[in-house]
C-alpha positions in Angstrom: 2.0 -22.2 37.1 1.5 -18.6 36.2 4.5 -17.9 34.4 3.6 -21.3 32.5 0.2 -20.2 31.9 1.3 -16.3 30.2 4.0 -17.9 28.5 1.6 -20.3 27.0 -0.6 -16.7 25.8 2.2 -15.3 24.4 3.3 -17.9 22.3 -0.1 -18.3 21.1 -0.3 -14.6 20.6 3.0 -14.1 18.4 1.8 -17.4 16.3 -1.5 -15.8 16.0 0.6 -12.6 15.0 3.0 -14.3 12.6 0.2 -16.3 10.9 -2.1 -13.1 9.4 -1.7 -13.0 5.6 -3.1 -9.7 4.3 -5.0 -11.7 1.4 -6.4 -14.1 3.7 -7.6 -11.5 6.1 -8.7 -9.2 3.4 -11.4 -12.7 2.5 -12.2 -13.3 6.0 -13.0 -9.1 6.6 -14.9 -8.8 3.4 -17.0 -12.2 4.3 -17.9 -11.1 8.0 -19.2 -7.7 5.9 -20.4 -8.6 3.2 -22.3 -11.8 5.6 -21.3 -14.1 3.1 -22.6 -17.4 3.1 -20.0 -20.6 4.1 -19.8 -22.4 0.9 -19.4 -19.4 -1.1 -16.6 -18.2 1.3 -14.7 -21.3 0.8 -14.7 -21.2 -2.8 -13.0 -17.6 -2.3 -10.8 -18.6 0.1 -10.0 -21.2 -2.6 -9.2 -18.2 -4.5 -12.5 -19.0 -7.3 -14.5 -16.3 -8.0 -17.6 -16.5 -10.8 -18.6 -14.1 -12.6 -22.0 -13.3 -10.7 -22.9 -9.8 -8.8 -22.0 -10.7 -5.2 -18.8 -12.2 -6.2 -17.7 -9.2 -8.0 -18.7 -6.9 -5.0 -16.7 -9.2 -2.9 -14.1 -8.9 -5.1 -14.2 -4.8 -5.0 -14.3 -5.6 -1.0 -10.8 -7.1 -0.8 -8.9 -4.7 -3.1 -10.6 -1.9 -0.8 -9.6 -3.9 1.7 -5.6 -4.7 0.5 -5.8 -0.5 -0.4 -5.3 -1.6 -4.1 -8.2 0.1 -5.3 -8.4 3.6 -6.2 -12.0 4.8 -6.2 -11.7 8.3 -7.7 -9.9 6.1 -11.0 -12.4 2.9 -10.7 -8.7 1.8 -11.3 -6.7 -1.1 -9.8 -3.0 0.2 -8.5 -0.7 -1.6 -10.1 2.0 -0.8 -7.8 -0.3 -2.4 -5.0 -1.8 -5.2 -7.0 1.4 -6.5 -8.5 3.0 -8.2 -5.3 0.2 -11.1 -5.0 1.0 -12.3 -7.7 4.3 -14.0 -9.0 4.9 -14.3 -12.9 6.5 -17.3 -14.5 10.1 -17.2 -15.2 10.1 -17.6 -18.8 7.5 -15.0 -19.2 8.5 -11.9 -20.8 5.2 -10.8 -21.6 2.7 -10.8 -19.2 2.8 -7.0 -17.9 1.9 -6.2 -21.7 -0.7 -9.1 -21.4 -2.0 -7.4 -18.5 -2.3 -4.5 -20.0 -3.8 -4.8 -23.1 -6.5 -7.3 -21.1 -7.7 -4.3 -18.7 -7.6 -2.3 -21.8 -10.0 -4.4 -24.2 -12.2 -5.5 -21.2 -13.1 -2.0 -19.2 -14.6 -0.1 -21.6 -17.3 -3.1 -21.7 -18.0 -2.2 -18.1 -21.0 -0.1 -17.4 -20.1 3.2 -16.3 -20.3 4.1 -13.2 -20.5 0.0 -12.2 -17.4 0.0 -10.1 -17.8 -3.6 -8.8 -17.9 -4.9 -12.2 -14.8 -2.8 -13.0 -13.1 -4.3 -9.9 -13.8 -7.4 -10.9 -12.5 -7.7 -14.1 -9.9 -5.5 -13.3 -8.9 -8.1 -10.8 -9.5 -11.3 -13.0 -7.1 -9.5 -15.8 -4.4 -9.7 -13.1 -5.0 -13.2 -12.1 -5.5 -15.0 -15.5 -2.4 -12.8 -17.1 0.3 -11.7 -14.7 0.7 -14.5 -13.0 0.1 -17.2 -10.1 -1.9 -15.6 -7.4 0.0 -16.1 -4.3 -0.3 -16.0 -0.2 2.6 -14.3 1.3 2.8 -12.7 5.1 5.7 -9.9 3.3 2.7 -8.4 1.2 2.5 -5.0 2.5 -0.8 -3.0 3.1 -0.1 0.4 2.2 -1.2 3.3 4.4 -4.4 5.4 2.9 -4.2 8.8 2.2 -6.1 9.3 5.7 -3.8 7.1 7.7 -0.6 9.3 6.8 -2.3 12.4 6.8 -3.0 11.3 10.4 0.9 10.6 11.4 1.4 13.9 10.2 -0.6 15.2 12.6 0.6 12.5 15.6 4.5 13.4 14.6 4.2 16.8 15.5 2.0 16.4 18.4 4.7 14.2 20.0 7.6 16.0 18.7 6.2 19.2 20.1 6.5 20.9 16.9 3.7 23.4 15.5 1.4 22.2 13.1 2.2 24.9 10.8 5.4 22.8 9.8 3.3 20.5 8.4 3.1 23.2 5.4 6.5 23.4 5.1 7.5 19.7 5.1 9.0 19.5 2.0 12.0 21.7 3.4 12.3 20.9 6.8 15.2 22.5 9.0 17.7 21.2 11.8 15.4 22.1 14.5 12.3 19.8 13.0 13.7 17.5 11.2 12.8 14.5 13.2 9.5 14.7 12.1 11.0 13.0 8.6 12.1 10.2 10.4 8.6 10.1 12.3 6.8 9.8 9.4 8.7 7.6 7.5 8.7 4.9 10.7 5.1 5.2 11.0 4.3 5.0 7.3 6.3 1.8 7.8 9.1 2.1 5.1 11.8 3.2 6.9 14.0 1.3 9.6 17.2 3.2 11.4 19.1 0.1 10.4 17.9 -0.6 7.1 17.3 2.8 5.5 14.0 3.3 3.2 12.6 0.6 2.3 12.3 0.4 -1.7 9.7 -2.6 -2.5 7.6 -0.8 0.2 7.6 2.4 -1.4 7.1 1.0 -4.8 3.5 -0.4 -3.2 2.5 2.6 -1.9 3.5 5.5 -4.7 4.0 3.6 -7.6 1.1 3.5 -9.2 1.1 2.8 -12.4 5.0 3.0 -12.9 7.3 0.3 -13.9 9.0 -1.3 -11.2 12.3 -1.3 -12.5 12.3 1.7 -13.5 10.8 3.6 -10.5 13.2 1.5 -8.1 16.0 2.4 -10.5 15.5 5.8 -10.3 15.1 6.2 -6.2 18.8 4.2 -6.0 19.6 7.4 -8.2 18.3 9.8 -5.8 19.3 8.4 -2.8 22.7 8.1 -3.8 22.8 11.7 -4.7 22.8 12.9 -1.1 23.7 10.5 2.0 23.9 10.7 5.9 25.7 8.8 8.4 22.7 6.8 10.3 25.1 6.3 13.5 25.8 10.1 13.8 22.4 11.3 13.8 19.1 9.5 13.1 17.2 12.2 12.2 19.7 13.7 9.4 19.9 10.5 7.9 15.8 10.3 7.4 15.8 13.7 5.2 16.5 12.5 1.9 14.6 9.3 2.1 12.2 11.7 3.1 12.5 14.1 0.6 12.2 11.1 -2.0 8.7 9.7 -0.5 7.4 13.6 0.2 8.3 14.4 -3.7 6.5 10.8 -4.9 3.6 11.5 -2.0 2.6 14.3 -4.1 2.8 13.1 -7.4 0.4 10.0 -6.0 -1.9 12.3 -4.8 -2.2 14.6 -7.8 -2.5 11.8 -10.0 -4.9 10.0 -8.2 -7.3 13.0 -7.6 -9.0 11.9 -4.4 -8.8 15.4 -3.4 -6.7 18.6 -3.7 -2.9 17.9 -3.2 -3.4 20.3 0.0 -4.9 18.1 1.8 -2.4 16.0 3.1 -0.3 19.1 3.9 -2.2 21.6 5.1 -3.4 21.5 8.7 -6.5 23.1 8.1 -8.5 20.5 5.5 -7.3 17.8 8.1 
């Protein structure tokens, strides 16, 4: 009866586990927080939002919440943003669409209103890029203080001193596990699959084309290649290399703080 009984939990677990769409949990987070009455909750989890103050907080809420909005910008990230939604096949233009929609309708925002920027931000995306979609592969990107944090847990395990973290970009034979650390718990890298592209994409991209940034890491990793089977670790440096050289340029362009930050031990 008892292996019945935890069998019966941990099917109900996984299916619990397997069921969790970041969009639909984003909703459900922002509407415990934000103590958001039922009715209105349903029309969001219907995916309507009207054009009224709450609703535009809420809407500020669930980018936070997805990390696909950057608040030193007040600016949606495109890289983020762009995987909820799917365009239509015959549709060459929405991207330009998109653009020239968040272009025409932010400067109508009142500075410093960041929930109305959100907002409209958002609805530019919806009513131009395309259908607005539920997926359980959409993939939450780590904040700036979640990797700066694995940093910090990679060398603590690996037993290496913190001071490499100032010399990450050119890591030698003797650390260079902590790549392959980081890029495992930044969660776009497998040993069996390599880096992860699309992931990547969502969390450095920014405002880069898609093809064009994806094209260009195939470039780079094909430069310089490892043999996974031989050693693990060896094979996570230029994947590394990659997301450490596109890690800064995120940071800098985003400004949340000095690029230091999320190398040097001591502003951690």
């Amino acid at each position: 009866m008892l292996s019945i009984t935890i069998a019966i939990f941990l099917a109900v677990f996984v299916a619990s586990e397997v069921i969790v769409i970041p969009l639909d949990h984003a909703i459900e987070t922002c509407g415990r927080d934000l103590q958001v009455c039922e009715s209105r909750l349903a029309s969001y989890r219907a995916l309507t939002f009207p054009d009224d103050r709450d609703t535009q907080c809420f809407v500020k809420c669930v980018l936070i919440e997805l990390h696909a909005w950057s608040n030193p910008r007040g600016l949606l990230k495109h890289s983020t943003i762009q995987q909820y939604f799917i365009p239509d096949s015959a549709d060459c233009d929405y991207e330009e669409r998109t653009r020239r929609c968040l272009d025409q309708t932010l400067p109508n925002c009142i500075p410093g209103d960041s929930c109305s920027r959100a907002y409209w931000s958002f609805l530019c995306y919806k009513d131009n890029y395309g259908n607005l979609v539920r997926q359980l592969n959409q993939f939450i990107p780590p904040t700036e203080l979640d990797i700066s944090q694995h940093q910090l847990d990679c060398v603590d395990i690996l037993k290496l001193p913190r001071e490499e973290l100032l010399n990450s970009a050119s890591l030698n034979d003797s650390s260079n596990c902590y790549a392959r650390c980081l890029l495992l718990r930044s969660e776009i890298y497998t040993d069996e699959n390599g880096l992860d592209l699309d992931r990547l994409y969502v969390l450095v991209g920014y405002n880069a084309k898609k093809k064009a940034f994806l094209e260009y890491a195939k470039q780079y990793l094909a430069a310089t290649s490892y043999d996974c089977q031989t050693d693990r670790c060896r094979a996570a440096q230029v994947p590394y290399q990659l997301f450490h050289e596109q890690l800064v340029h995120m940071f800098r362009t985003d400004g949340t703080r000095d690029i230091s930050y999320v190398f040097d031990v001591n502003n951690v």
